[in-house]
C-alpha positions in Angstrom: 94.2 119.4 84.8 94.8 117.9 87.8 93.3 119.8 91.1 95.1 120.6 94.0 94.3 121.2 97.8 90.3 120.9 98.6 89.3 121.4 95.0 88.7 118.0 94.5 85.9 117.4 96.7 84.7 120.7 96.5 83.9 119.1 92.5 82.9 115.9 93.9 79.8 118.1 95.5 79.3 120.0 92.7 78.5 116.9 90.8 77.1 115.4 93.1 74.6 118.0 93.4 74.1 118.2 89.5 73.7 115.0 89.4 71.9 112.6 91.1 73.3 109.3 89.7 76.7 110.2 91.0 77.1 108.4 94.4 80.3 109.5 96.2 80.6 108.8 100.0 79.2 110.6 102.1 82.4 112.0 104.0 83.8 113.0 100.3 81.0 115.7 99.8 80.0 116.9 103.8 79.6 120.5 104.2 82.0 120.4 107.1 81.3 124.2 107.8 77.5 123.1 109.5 79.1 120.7 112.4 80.8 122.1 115.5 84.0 121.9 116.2 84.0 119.4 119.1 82.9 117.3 116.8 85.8 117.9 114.2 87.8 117.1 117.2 86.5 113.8 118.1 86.4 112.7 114.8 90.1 113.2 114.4 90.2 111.3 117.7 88.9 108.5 116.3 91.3 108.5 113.4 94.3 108.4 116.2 94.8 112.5 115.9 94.6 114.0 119.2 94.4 117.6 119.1 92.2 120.3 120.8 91.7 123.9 120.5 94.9 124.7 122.3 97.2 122.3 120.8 95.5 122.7 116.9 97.4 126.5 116.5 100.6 124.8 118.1 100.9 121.7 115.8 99.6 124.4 113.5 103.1 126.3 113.8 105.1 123.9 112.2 102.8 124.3 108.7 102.4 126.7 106.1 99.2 124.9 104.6 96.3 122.7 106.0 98.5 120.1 103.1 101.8 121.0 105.3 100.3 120.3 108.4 98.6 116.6 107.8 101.9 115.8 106.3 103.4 116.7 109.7 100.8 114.7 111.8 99.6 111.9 109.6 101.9 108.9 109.7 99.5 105.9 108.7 99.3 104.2 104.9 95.5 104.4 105.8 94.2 106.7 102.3 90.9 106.9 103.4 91.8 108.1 107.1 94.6 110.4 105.1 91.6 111.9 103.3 89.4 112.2 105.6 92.0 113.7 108.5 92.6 116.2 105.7 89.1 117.4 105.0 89.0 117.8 109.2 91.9 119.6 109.5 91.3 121.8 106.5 87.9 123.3 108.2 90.1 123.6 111.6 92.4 126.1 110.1 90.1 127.9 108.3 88.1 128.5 111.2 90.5 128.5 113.9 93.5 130.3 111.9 91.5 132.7 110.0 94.6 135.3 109.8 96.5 132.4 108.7 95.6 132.8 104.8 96.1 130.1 102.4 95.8 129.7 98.7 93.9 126.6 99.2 91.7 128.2 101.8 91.4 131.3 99.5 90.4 129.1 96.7 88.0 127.2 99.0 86.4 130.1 100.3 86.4 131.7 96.2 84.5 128.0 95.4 82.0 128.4 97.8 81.0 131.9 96.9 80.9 130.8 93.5 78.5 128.3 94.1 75.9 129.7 96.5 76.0 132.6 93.7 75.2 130.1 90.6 72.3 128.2 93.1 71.0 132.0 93.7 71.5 131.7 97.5 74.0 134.6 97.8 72.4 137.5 99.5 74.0 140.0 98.0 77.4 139.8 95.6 79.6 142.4 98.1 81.6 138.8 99.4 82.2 137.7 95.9 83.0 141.2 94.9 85.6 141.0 97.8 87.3 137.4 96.8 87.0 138.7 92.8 89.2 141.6 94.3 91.7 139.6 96.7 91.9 137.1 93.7 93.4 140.0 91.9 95.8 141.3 93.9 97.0 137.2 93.9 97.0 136.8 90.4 99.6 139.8 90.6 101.6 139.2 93.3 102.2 135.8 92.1 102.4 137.2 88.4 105.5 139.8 89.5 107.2 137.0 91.8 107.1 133.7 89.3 108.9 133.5 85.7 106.3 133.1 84.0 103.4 134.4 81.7 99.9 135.7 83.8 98.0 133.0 81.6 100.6 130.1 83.1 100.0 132.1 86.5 96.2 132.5 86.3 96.2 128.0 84.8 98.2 127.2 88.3 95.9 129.2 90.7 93.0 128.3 89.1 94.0 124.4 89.8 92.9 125.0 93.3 89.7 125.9 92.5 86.4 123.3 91.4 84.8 125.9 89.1 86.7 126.8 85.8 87.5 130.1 86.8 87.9 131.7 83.6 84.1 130.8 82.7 82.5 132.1 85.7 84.4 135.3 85.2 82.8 135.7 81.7 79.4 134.8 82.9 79.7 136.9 86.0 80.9 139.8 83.9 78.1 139.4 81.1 75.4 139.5 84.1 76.6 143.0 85.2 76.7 143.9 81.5 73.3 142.6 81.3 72.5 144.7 84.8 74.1 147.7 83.2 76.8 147.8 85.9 79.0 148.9 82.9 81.8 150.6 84.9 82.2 147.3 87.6 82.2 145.3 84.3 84.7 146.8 82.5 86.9 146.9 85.9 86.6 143.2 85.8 87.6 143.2 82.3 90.9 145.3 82.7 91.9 143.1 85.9 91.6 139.8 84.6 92.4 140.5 80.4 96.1 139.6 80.9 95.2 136.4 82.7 92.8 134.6 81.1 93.3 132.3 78.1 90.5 132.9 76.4 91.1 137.0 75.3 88.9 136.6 71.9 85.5 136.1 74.9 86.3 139.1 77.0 87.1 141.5 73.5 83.4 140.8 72.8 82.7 141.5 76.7 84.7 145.1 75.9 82.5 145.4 72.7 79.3 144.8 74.7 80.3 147.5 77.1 79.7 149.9 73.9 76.2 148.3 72.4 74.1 151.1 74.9 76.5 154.1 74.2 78.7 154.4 71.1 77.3 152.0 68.1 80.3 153.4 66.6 82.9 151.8 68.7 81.3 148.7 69.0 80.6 147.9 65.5 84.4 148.5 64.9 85.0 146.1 67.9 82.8 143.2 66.7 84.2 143.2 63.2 87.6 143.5 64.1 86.7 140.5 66.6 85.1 138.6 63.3 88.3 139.0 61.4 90.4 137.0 64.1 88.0 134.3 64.4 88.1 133.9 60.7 91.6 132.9 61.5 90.9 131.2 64.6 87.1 129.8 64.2 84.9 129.9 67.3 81.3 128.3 66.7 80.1 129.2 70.0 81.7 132.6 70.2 80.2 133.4 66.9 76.8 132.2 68.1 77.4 134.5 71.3 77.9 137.7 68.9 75.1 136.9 67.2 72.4 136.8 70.0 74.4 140.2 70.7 73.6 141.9 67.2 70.0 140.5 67.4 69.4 143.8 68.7 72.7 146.0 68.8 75.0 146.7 65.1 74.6 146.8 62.4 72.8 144.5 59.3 75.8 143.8 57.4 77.6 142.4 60.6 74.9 140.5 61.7 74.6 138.3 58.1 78.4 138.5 58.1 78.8 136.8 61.3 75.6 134.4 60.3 77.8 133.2 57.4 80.4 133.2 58.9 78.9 130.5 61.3 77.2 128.7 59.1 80.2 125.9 57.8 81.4 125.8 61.4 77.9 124.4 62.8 78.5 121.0 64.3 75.3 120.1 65.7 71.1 120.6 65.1 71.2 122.2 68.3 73.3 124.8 66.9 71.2 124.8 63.6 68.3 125.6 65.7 70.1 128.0 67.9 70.9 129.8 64.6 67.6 130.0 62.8 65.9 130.8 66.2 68.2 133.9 66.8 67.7 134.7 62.7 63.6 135.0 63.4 64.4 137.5 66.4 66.4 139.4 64.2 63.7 139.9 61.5 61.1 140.6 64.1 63.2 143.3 65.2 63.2 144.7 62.0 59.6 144.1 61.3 60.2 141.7 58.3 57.5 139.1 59.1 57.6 137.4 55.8 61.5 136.3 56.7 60.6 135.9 60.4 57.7 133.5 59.5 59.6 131.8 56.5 62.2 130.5 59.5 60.0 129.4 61.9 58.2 127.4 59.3 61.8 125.9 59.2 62.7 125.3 62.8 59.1 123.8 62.8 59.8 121.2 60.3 62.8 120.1 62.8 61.6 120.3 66.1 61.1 116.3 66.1 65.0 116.0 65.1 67.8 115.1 67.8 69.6 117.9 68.7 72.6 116.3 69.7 72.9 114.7 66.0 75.2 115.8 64.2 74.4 118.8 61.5 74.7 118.0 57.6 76.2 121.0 55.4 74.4 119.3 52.9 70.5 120.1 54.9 68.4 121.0 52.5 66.8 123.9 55.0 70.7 125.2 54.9 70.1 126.3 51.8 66.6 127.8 52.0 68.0 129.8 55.2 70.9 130.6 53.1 68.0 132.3 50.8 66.4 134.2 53.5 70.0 136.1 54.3 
């Protein structure tokens, strides 16, 4: 998917952060927000762009979009200087326009939340809450004004921004699940169901919701969620519902949905991952000969590669298969 407006550097960071081997230069990745503007002005200057505070909103006029505008002001085959004067520009008219709302700047601002909250250096979540709402009422005016589907609409907007969108809206909801913020959860759920691609992730999101209050109804959720992956496999959904029945449902789902993973495991990692949630399980349940039988196995493999890949044919498959 290819990004559009700042999204591309604002990845450039990310990784660059992540990961230190990655050596983009320097102006790619600048937090542009820490250096005063005087200095945004003179290093346009220096890339033939001669604007000040009074002429930026004029020139300014003329655009709909940071983009818009360094098309209008930027006539050299220089890339780099086109780059560059774009990454200037683009803090300019978010500070200096800030009535001026973009999508790109929207998205910018939505990335940057986003990642001061996965570094845990966001105070507290009432900005995020507020660009998770705006995001929203984008996702449906664009949705009522284009011909096309709200996943098609949701895959577009989402272009604009570095982070996958629909992943951090999954892990953002399951951490107010897991801080029993049930009802801001489930508000999340029922704003962004319709968009996202993914609908199988957040119908075990909705079944969570019930684990603390009506066993009932989420028992019926999870298996009816089990059928449809039997028709559309999902390893690492699967492994996701298991953690879950660990300690919420009911036995027969949990070795249902063990079995069910089981021929869909691709890597010892996932092995692992399996037999490791299997022992919690029989802790849980105080069935220490079963609990003790599997860590005896994930002993016996805790030299092994976990990237290799996993052989249906593992002898410990079947042993595990005898402790179900």
């Amino acid at each position: 998917m290819e990004l559009k407006g700042k999204a591309l550097y604002n990845l450039l960071k990310i990784n660059a952060l992540d990961n230190p081997n990655l050596v983009p230069k320097a102006w790619q990745i600048e937090d542009l927000r820490l250096v005063p503007i005087h200095q945004i002005f003179e290093r346009l200057k220096r890339l033939n762009l001669a604007l000040d505070e009074q002429s930026f909103p004029l020139f300014a006029e003329e655009a709909d979009s940071p983009e818009d505008l360094l098309d209008f002001v930027w006539d050299s085959e220089d890339m780099e200087g086109h780059d560059r004067a774009y990454l200037l520009l683009f803090e300019l008219w978010r500070r200096l326009l800030p009535n001026n709302q973009t999508l790109s700047i929207f998205c910018d601002e939505l990335d940057h939340l986003i990642d001061r909250y996965d570094r845990g250096m966001l105070e507290d979540d009432a900005a995020l809450e507020d660009a998770l709402s705006i995001l929203e009422d984008v996702l449906d005016n664009a949705s009522d004004e284009q011909d096309s589907s709200p996943e098609e609409v949701f895959a577009e907007i989402a272009r604009y921004c570095a982070h996958d969108l629909e992943s951090f809206l999954y892990d953002y909801i399951t951490a107010q699940i897991e801080n029993e913020d049930q009802l801001y959860a489930s508000e999340l759920i029922d704003s962004f169901y319709d968009y996202i691609s993914e609908k199988k992730w957040f119908d075990f999101l909705r079944a969570r919701l019930f684990f603390s209050t009506t066993t009932e109804e989420s028992n019926r959720l999870i298996e009816r969620l089990l059928e449809e992956l039997e028709e559309e496999p999902d390893v690492d959904l699967l492994l996701q519902i298991i953690d879950s029945l660990v300690h919420f449902g009911d036995i027969r789902l949990f070795h249902l949905a063990v079995k069910q993973a089981i021929p869909l495991l691709k890597t010892e990692k996932q092995f692992r991952e399996l037999l490791a949630m299997s022992a919690d399980y029989y802790r849980c349940l105080d069935k220490e000969k079963e609990e003790k039988d599997i860590h005896t196995l994930l002993e016996k493999r805790s030299k092994l590669d976990e990237s290799r890949p996993f052989d249906p044919s593992d002898k410990n498959l079947a042993l595990f298969y005898d402790l179900l």
